[in-house]
N, CA, C and O of each residue as an XYZ file, in Angstrom:
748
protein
N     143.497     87.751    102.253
C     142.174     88.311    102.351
C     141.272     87.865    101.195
O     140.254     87.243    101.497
N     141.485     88.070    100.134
C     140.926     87.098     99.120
C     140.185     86.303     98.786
O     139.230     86.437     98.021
N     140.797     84.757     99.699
C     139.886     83.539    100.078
C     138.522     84.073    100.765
O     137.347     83.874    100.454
N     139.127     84.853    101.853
C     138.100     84.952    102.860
C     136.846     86.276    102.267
O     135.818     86.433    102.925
N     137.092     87.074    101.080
C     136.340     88.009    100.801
C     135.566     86.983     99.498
O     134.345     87.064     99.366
N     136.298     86.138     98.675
C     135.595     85.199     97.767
C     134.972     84.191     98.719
O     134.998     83.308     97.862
N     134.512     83.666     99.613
C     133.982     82.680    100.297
C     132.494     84.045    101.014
O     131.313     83.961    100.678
N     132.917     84.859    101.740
C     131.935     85.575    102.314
C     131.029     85.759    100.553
O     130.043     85.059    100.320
N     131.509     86.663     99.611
C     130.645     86.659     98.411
C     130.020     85.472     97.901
O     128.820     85.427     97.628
N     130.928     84.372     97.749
C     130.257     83.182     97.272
C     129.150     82.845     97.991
O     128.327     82.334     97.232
N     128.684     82.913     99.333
C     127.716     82.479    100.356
C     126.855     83.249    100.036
O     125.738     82.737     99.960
N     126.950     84.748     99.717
C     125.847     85.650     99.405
C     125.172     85.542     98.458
O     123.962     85.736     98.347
N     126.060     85.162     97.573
C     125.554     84.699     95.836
C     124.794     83.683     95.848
O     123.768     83.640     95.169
N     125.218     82.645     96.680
C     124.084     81.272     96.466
C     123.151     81.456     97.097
O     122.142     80.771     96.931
N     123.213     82.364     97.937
C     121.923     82.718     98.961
C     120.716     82.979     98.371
O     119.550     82.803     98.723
N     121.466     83.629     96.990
C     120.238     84.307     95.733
C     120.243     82.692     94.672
O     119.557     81.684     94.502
N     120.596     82.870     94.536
C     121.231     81.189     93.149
C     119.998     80.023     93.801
O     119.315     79.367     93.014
N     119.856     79.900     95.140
C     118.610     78.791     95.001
C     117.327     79.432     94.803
O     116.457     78.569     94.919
N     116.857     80.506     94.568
C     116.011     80.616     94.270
C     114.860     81.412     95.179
O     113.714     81.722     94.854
N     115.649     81.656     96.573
C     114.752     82.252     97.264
C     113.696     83.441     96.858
O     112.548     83.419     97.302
N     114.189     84.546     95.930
C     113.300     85.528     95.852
C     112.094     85.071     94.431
O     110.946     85.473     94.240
N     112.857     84.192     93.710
C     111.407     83.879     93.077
C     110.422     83.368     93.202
O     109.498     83.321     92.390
N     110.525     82.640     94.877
C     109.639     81.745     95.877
C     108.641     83.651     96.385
O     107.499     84.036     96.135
N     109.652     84.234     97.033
C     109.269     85.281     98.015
C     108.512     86.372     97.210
O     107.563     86.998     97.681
N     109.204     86.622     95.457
C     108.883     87.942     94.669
C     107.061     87.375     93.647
O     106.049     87.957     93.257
N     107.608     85.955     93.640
C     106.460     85.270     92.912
C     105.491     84.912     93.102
O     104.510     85.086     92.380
N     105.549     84.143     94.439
C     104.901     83.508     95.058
C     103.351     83.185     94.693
O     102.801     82.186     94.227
N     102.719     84.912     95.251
C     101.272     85.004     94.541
C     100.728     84.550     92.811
O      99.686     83.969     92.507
N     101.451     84.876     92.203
C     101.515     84.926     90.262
C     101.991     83.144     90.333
O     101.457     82.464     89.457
N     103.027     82.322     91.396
C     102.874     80.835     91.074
C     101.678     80.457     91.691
O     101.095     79.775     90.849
N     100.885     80.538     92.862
C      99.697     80.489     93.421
C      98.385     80.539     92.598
O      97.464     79.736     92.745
N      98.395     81.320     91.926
C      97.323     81.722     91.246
C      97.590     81.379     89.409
O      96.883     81.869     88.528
N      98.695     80.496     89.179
C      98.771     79.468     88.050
C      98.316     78.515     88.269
O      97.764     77.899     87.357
N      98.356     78.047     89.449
C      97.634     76.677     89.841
C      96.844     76.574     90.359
O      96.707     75.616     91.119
N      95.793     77.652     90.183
C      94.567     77.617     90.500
C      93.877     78.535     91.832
O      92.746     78.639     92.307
N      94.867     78.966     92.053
C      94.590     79.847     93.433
C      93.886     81.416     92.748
O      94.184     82.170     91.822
N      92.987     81.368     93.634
C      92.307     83.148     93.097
C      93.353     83.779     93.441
O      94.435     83.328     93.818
N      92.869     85.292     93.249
C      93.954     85.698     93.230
C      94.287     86.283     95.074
O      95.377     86.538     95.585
N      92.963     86.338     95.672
C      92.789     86.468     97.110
C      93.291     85.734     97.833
O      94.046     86.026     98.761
N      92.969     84.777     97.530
C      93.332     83.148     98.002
C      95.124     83.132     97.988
O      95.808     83.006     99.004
N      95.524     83.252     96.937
C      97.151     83.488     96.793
C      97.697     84.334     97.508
O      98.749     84.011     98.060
N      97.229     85.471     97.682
C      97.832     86.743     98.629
C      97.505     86.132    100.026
O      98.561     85.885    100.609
N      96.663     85.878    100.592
C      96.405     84.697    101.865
C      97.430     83.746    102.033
O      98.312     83.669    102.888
N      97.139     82.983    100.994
C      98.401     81.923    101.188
C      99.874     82.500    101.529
O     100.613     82.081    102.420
N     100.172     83.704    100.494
C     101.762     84.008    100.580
C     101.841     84.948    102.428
O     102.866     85.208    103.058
N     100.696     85.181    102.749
C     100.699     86.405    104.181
C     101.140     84.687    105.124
O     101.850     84.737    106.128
N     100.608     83.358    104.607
C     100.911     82.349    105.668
C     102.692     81.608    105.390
O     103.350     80.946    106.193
N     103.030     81.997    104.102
C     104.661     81.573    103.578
C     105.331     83.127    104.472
O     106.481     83.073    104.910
N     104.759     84.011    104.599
C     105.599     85.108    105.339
C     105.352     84.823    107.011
O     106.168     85.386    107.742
N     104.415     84.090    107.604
C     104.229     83.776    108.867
C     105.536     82.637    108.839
O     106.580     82.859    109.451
N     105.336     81.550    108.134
C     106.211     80.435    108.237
C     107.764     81.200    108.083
O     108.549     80.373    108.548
N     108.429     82.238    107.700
C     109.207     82.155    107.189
C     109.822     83.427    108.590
O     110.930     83.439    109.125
N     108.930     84.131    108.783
C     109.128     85.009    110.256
C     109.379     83.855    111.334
O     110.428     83.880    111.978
N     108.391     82.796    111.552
C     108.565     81.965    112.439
C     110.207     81.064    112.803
O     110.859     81.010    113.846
N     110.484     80.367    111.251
C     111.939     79.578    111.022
C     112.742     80.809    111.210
O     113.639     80.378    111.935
N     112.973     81.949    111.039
C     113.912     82.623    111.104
C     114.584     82.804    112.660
O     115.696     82.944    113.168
N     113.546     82.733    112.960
C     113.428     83.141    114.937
C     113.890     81.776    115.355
O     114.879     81.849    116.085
N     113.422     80.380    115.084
C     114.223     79.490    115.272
C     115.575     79.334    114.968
O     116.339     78.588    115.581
N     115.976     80.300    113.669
C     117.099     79.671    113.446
C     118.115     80.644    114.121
O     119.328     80.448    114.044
N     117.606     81.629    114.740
C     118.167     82.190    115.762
C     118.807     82.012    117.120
O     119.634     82.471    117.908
N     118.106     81.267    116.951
C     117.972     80.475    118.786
C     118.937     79.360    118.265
O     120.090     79.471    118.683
N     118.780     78.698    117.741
C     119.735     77.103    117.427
C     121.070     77.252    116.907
O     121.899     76.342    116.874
N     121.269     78.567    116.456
C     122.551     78.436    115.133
C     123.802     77.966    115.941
O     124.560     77.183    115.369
N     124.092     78.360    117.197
C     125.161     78.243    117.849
C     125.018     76.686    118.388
O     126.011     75.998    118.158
N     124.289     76.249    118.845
C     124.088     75.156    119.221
C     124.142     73.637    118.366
O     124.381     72.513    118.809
N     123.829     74.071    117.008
C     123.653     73.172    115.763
C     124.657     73.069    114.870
O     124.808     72.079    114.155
N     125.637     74.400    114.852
C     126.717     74.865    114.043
C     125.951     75.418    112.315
O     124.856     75.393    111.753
N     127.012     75.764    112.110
C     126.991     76.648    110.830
C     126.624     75.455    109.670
O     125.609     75.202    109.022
N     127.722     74.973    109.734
C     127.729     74.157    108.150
C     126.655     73.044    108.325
O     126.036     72.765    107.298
N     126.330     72.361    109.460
C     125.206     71.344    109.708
C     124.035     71.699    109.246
O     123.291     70.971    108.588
N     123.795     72.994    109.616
C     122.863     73.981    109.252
C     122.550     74.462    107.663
O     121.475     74.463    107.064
N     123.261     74.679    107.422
C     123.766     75.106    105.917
C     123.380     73.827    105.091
O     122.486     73.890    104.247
N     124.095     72.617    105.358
C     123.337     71.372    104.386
C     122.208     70.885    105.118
O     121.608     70.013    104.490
N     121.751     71.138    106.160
C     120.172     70.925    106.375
C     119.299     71.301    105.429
O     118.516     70.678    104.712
N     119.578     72.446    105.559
C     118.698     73.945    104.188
C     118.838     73.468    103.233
O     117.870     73.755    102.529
N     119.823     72.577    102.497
C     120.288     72.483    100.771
C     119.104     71.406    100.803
O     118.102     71.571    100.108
N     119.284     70.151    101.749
C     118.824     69.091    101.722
C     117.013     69.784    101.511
O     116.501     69.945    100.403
N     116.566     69.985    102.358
C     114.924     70.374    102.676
C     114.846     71.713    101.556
O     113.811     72.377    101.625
N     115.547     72.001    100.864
C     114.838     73.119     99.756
C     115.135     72.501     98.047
O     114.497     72.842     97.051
N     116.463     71.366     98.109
C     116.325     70.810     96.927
C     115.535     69.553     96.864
O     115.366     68.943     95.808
N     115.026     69.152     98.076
C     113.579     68.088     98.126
C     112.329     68.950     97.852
O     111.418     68.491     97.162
N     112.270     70.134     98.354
C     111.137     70.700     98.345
C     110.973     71.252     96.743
O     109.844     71.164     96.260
N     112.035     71.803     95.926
C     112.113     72.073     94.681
C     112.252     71.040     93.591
O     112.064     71.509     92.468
N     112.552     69.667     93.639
C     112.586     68.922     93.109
C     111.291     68.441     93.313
O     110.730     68.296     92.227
N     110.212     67.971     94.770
C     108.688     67.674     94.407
C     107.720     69.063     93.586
O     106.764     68.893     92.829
N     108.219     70.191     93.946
C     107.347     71.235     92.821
C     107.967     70.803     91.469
O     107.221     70.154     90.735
N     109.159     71.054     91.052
C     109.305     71.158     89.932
C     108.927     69.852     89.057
O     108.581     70.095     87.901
N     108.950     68.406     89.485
C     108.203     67.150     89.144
C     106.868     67.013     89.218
O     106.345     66.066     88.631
N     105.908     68.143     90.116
C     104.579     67.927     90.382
C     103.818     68.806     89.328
O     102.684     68.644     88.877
N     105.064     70.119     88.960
C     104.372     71.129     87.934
C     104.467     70.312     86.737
O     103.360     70.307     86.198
N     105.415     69.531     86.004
C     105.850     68.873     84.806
C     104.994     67.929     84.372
O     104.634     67.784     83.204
N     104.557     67.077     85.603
C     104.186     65.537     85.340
C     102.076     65.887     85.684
O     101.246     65.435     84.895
N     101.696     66.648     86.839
C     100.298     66.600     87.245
C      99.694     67.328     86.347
O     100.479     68.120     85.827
N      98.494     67.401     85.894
C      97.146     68.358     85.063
C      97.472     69.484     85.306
O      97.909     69.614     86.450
N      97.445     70.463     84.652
C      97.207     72.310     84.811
C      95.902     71.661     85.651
O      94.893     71.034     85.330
N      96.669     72.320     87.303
C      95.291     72.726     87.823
C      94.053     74.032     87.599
O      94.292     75.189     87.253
N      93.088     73.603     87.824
C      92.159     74.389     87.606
C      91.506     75.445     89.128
O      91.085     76.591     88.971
N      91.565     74.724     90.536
C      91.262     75.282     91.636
C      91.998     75.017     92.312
O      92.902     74.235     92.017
N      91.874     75.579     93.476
C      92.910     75.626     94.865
C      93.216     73.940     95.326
O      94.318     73.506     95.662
N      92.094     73.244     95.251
C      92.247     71.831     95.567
C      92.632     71.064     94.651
O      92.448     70.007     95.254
N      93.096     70.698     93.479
C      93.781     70.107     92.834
C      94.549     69.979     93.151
O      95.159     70.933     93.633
N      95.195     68.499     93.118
C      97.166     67.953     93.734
C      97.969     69.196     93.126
O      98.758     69.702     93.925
N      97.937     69.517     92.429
C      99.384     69.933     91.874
C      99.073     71.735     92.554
O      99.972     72.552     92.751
N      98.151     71.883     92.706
C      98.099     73.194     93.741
C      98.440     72.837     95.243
O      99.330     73.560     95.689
N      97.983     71.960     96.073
C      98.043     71.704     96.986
C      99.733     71.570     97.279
O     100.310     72.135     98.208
N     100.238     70.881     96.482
C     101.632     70.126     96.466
C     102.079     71.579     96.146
O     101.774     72.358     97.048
N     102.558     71.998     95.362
C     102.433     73.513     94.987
C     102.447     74.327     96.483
O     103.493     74.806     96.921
N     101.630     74.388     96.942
C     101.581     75.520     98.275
C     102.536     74.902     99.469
O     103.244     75.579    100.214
N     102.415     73.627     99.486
C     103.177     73.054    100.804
C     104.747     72.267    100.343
O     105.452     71.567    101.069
N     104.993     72.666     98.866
C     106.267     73.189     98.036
C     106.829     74.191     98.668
O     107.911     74.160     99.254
N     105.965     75.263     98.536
C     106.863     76.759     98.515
C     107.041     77.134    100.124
O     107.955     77.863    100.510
N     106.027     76.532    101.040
C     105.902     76.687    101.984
C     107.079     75.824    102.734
O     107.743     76.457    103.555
N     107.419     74.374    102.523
C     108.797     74.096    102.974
C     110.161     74.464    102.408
O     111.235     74.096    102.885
N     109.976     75.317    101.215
C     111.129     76.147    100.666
C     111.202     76.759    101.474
O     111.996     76.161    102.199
N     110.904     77.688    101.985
C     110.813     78.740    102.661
C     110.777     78.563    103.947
O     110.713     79.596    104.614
N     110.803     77.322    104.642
C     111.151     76.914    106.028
C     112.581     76.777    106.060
O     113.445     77.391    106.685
N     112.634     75.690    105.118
C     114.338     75.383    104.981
C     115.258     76.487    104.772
O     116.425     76.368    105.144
N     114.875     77.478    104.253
C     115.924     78.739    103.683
C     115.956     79.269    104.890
O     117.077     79.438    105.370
N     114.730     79.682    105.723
C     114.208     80.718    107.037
C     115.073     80.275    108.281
O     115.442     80.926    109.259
N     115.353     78.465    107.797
C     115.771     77.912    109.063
C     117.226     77.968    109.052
O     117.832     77.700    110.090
N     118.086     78.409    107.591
C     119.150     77.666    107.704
C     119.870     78.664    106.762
O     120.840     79.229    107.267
N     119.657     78.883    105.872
C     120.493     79.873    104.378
C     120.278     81.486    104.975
O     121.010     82.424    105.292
N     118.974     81.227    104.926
C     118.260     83.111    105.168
C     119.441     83.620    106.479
O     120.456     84.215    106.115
N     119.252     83.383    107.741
C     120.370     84.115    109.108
C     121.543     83.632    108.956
O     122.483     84.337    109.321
N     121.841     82.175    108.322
C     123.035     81.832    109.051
C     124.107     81.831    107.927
O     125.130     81.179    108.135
N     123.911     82.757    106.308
C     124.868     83.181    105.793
C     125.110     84.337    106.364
O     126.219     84.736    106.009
N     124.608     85.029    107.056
C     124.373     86.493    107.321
C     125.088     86.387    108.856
O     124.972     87.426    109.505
N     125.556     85.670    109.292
C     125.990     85.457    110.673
C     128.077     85.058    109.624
O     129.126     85.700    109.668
N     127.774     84.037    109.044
C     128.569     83.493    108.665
C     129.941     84.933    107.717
O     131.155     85.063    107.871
N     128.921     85.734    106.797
C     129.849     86.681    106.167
C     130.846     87.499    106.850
O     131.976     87.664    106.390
N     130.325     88.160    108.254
C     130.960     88.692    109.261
C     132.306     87.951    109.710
O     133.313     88.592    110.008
N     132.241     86.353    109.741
C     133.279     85.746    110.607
C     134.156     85.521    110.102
O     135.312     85.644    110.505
N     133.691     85.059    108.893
C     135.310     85.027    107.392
C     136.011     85.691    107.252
O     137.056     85.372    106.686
N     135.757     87.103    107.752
C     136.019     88.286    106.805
C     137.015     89.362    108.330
O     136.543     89.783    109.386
N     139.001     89.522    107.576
C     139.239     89.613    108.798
C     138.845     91.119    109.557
O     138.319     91.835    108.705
N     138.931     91.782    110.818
C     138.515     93.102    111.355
C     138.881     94.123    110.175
O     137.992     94.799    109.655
N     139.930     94.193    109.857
C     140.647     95.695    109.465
C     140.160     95.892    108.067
O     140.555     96.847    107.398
N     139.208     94.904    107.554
C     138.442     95.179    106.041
C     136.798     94.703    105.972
O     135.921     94.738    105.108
N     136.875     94.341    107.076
C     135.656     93.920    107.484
C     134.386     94.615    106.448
O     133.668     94.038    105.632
N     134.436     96.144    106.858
C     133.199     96.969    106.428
C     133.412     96.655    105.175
O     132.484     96.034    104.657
N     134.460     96.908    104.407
C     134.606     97.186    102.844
C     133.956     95.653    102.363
O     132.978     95.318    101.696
N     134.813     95.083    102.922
C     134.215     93.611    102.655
C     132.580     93.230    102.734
O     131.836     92.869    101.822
N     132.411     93.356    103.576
C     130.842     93.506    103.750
C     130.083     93.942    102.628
O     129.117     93.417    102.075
N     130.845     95.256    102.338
C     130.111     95.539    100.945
C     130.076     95.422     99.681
O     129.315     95.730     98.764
N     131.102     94.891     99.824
C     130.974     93.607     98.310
C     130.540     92.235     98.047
O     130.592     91.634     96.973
N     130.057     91.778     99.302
C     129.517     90.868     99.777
C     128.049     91.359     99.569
O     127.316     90.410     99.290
N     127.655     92.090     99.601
C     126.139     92.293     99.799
C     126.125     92.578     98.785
O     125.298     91.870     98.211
N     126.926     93.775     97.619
C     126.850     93.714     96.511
C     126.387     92.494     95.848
O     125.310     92.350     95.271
N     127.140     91.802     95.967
C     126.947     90.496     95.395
C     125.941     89.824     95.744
O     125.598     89.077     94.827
N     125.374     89.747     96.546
C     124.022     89.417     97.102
C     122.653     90.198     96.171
O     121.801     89.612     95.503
N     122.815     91.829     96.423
C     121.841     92.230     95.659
C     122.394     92.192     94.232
O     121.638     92.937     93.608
N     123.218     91.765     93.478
C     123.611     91.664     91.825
C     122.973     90.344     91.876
O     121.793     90.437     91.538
N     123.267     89.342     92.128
C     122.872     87.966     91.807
C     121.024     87.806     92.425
O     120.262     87.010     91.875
N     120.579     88.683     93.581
C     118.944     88.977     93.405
C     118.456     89.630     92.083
O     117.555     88.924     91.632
N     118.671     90.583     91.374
C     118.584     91.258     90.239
C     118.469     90.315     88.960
O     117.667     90.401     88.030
N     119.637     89.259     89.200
C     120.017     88.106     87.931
C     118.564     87.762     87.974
O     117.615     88.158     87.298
N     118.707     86.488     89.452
C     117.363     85.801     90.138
C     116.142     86.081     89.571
O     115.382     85.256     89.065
N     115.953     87.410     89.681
C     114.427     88.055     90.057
C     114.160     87.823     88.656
O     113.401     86.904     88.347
N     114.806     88.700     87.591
C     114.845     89.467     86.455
C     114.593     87.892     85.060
O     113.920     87.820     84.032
N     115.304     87.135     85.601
C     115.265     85.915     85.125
C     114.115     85.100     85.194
O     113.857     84.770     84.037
N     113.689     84.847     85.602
C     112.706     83.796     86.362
C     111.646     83.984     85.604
O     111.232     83.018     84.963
N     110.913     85.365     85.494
C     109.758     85.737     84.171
C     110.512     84.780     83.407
O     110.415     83.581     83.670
N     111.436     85.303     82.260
C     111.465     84.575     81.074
C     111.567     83.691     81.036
O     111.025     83.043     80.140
N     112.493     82.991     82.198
C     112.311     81.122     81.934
C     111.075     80.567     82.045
O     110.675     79.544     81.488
N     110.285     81.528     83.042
C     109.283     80.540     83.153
C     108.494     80.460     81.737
O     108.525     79.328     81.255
N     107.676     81.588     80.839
C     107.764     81.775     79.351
C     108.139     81.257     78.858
O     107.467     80.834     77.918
N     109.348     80.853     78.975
C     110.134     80.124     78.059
C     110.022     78.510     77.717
O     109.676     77.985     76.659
N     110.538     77.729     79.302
C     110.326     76.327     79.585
C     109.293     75.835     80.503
O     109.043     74.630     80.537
N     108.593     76.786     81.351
C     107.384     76.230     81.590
C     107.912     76.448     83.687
O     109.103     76.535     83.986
N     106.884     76.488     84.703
C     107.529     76.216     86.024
C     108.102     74.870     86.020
O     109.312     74.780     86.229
N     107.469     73.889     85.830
C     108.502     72.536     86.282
C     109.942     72.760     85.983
O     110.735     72.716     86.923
N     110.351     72.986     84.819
C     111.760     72.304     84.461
C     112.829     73.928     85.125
O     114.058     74.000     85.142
N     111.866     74.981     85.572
C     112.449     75.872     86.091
C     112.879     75.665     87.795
O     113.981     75.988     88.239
N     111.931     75.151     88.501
C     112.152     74.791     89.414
C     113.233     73.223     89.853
O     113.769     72.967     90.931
N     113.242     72.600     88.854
C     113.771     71.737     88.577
C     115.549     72.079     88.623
O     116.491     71.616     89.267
N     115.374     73.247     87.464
C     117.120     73.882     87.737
C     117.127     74.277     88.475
O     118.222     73.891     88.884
N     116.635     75.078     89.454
C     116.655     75.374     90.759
C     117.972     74.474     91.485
O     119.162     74.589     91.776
N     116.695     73.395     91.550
C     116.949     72.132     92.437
C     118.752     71.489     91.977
O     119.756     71.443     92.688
N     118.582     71.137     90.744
C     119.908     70.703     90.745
C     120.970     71.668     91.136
O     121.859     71.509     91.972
N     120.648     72.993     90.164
C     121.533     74.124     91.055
C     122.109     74.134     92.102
O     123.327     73.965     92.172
N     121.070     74.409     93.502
C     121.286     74.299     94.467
C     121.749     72.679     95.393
O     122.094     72.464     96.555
N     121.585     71.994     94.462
C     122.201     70.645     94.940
C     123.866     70.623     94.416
O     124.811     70.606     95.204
N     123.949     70.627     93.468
C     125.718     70.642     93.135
C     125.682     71.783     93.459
O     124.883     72.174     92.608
N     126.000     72.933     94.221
C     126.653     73.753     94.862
C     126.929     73.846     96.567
O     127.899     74.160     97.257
N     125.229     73.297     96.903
C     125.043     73.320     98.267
C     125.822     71.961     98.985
O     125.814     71.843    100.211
N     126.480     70.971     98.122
C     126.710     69.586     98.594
C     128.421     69.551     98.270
O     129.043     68.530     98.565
N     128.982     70.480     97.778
C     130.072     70.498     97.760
C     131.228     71.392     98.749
O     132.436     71.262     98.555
């Protein structure tokens, strides 16, 4: 039981480890660093919650048809491309000043294919996946150390992300992201 209760947790944990809730918790406060009012940002993030309602519902419909793990490095692939062009576009382009500046623009349709790729592929289909690992007769208990672990490593995520960004700036934060989720998601 073991394997199968460390594999269901491990999936939950990385679920948090790429970075999803500092895309989902931040979103507006990265929006409105790069130039987005602050209206304008809350707009934008109501269209990252349309995109992200939308991929979810797709990835509903396909999961059986596409399989699990195909699925699973689809998502790694399209969220450590999508985190590797933010985190190179925040490092290398001008502090934008308005909504239309590259590094805002790139910036919004950043977070916006983060959040496709996760919606399409990480977000349902670890959550399909924890159930099947995990055998009947511990199932529930299991479950809940699994989610434990899910909301402990959101808490890390969330709680973290202020200070790095303070610290080293968004590029090189999004940047660890990216490698993060690349040596974990590719192995």
């Amino acid at each position: 039981m073991r394997p199968a209760l460390l594999a269901a947790t491990g999936l939950a944990v990385f679920q948090q480890f790429v970075g999803i809730n500092t895309i989902i918790y931040y979103a507006p406060t990265t929006l409105t660093d790069v130039g987005f009012g602050k209206t304008s940002a809350i707009y934008a993030n109501l269209i990252i919650g349309v995109v992200n309602v939308l991929m979810t519902v797709i990835a509903i419909r396909i999961i059986d048809r596409v399989g699990r793990k195909p699925t699973l490095f689809a998502g790694v692939a399209g969220m450590v491309a999508s985190l590797l062009v933010l985190g190179i576009s925040l490092s290398v382009l001008a502090t934008p000043h308005h909504p239309g500046d590259p590094a805002a623009i790139i910036t919004l349709v950043c977070l916006g294919t983060f959040i496709a790729s996760f919606a399409a592929t990480w977000g349902p289909v670890v959550w399909v996946m924890i159930p099947e690992v995990l055998p009947l007769s511990v199932r529930g208990t299991a479950m809940g150390v699994a989610v434990f672990g899910n909301w402990a490593a959101n808490l890390l995520v969330s709680q973290t992300f202020p200070v790095l960004l303070d610290k080293v700036g968004p590029g090189p934060v999004f940047l660890g992201y990216a490698e993060w989720a690349f040596s974990r998601g590719c192995s």
